[in-house]
N, C-alpha and C positions, 0 to 999 in steps of 0.2 A: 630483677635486673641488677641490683647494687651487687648481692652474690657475682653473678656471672662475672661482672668486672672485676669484681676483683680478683677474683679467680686469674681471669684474663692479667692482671697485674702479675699472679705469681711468674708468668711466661718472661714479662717485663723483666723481672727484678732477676731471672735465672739467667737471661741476654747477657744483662750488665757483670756478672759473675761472671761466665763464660769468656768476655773479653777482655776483665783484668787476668783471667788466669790463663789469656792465651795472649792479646796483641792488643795495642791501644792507640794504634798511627791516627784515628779520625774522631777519638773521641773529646777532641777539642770543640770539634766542630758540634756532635750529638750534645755536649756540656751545656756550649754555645744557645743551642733552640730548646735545652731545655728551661733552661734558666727564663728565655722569652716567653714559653709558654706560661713559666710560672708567675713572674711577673703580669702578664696580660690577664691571666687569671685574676690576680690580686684589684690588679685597678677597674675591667672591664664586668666582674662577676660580684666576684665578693664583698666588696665594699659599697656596690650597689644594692646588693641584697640586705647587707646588714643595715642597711640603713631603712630600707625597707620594712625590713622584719622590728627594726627596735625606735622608728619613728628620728623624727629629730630635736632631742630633748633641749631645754634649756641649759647653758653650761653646758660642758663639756660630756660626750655621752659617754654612757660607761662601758660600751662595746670599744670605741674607740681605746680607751685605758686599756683596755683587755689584748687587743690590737697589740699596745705598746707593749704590755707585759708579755704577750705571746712572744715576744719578736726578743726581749731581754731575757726571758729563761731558758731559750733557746744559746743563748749567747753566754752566758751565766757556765749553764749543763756543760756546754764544748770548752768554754776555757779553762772549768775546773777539772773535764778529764782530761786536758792536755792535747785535743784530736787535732789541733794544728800545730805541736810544737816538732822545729824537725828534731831526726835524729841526733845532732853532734849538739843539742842545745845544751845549756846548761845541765838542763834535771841528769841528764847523762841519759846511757841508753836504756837502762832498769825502768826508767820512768816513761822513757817514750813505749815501750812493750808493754807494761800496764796500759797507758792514752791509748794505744793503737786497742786494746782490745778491750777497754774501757768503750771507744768511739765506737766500734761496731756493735757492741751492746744497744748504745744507743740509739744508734740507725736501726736495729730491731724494734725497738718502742719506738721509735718515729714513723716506723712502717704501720705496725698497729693502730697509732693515730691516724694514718692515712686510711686506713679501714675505719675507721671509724666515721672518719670526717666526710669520705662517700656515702657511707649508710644515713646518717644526720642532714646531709645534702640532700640525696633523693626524700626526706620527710618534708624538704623545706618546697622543693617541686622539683617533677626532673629535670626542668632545665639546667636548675643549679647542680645537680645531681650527674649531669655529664659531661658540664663541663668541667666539674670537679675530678671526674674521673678519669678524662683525656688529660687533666694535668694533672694526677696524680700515677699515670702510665709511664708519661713524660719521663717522670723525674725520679721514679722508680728504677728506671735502665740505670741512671746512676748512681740510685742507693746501693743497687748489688753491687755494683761497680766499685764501688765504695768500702762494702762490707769487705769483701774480699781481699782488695787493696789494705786495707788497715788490719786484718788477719794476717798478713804475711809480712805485711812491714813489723808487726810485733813478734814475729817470730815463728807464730803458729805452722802449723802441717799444712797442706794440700787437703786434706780429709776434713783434719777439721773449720779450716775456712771454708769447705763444702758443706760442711754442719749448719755453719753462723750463716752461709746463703741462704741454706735451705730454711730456717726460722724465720729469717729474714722477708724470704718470698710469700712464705704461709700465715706472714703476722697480721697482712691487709684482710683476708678473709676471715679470721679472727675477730677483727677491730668491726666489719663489717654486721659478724653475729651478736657483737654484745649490742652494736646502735640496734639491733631489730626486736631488742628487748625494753628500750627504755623511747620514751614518747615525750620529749621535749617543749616546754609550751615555747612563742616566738620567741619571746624575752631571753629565755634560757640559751636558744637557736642562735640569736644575734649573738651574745656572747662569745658563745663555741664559735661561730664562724669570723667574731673579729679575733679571736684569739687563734685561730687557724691563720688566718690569713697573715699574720705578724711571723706567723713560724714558716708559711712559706716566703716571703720576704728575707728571713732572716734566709733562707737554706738558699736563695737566687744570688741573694748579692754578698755572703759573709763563704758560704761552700762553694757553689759552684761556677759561678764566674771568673773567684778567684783561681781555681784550679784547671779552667778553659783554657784560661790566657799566663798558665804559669809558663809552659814550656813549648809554645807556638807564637807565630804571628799570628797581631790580634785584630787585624783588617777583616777576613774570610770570619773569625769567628765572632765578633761584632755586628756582622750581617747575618749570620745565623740566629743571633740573638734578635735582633729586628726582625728578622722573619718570624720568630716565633712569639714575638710580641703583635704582629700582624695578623698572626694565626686563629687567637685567641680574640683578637679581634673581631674577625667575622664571624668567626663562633658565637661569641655573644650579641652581635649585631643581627645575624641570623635566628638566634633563638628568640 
């Protein structure tokens, strides 16, 4: 089942490519519910899980650290390639063309992790396991979306931002074969998943919310975001 989705992801992640390399009128809005779903994820799934899987230690746990550090090297990685500096910034434009295709390097290893952190998910049970994978679908439309966009803003071809897609989309099934090879005890689990859940955190509130509500009113895509924080909701209240 983990295969399958992710599979099903690579359709995800070709969408979001497809729409930066053609029209982008509503994807404030898809930004918007995805960013909710990931956050709902975080609060409603994951951090109940980890807690579950790693008990509640005395002092401070060390999933939770891991949490924190997931959420800072995510933070660290983007600001030292530059994936949000604009074009007319200081570094000049040489630098933003490197960042831009720096950034999309790394939304391919973000993807991978997301292959990964499904297959690791479903070891934990399926429950955690899909709804890991509806927000990993989520927010996939916008990795491609993404890849794409930061391939062309750096300069790159049409072709070859078709390239960076296409790894892109195929990194989650990837990420997916190597979890089916390694067997994680809980201890190990919570970790991985407080440290997942810091790196979706960071990707809801530092990537894509800010890039929801760059160039829209942010009333319609605010409710989108609630929605998708609702979504996740009963997802987990139903599982």
């Amino acid at each position: 089942m983990a295969l399958l989705l992710a599979i099903c992801t690579v359709f995800s992640t070709a969408a979001g490519g497809i729409v930066a390399l053609r029209a982008r009128d509503r994807m404030h809005l898809v930004l918007g519910a995805s960013a909710g779903i990931l956050l709902g994820l975080v609060a409603f799934d994951l951090i109940p899980e980890v807690f579950r899987l790693g008990g509640v230690p005395d002092g401070v746990p060390s999933f939770m650290v891991a949490f924190v550090l997931g959420f800072l090297v995510l933070h660290i990685v983007e600001r030292a390639a530059g994936v949000h500096e604009p074009v007319d910034s200081e570094y000049g434009e040489h630098h933003h063309n490197v960042s831009g295709t720096l950034g999309a390097a790394g939304l391919v290893g973000h993807s991978f992790l997301d292959g990964l952190g499904i297959g690791l998910a479903f070891q934990v049970s399926s429950t955690v396991g899909w709804a890991v994978a509806i927000a990993v679908l989520a927010h996939d439309f916008a990795d491609g979306l993404n890849t794409v966009t930061l391939m062309r803003r750096a300069g790159h071809s049409r072709r070859n931002s078709i390239i960076a897609l296409g790894l892109d989309a195929l990194a989650p099934v990837a990420g997916v074969l190597v979890a089916r090879l390694i067997s994680p005890p809980d201890s190990v689990l919570a970790l991985y998943l407080g440290a997942f859940a810091g790196l979706l955190t960071y990707l809801a509130t530092s990537d894509i919310l800010p890039e929801a509500h760059a160039h829209h009113p942010s009333r319609v895509t605010l409710l989108t975001t609630v929605a998708g924080v609702a979504f996740m909701y009963v997802v987990a209240s139903f599982a």
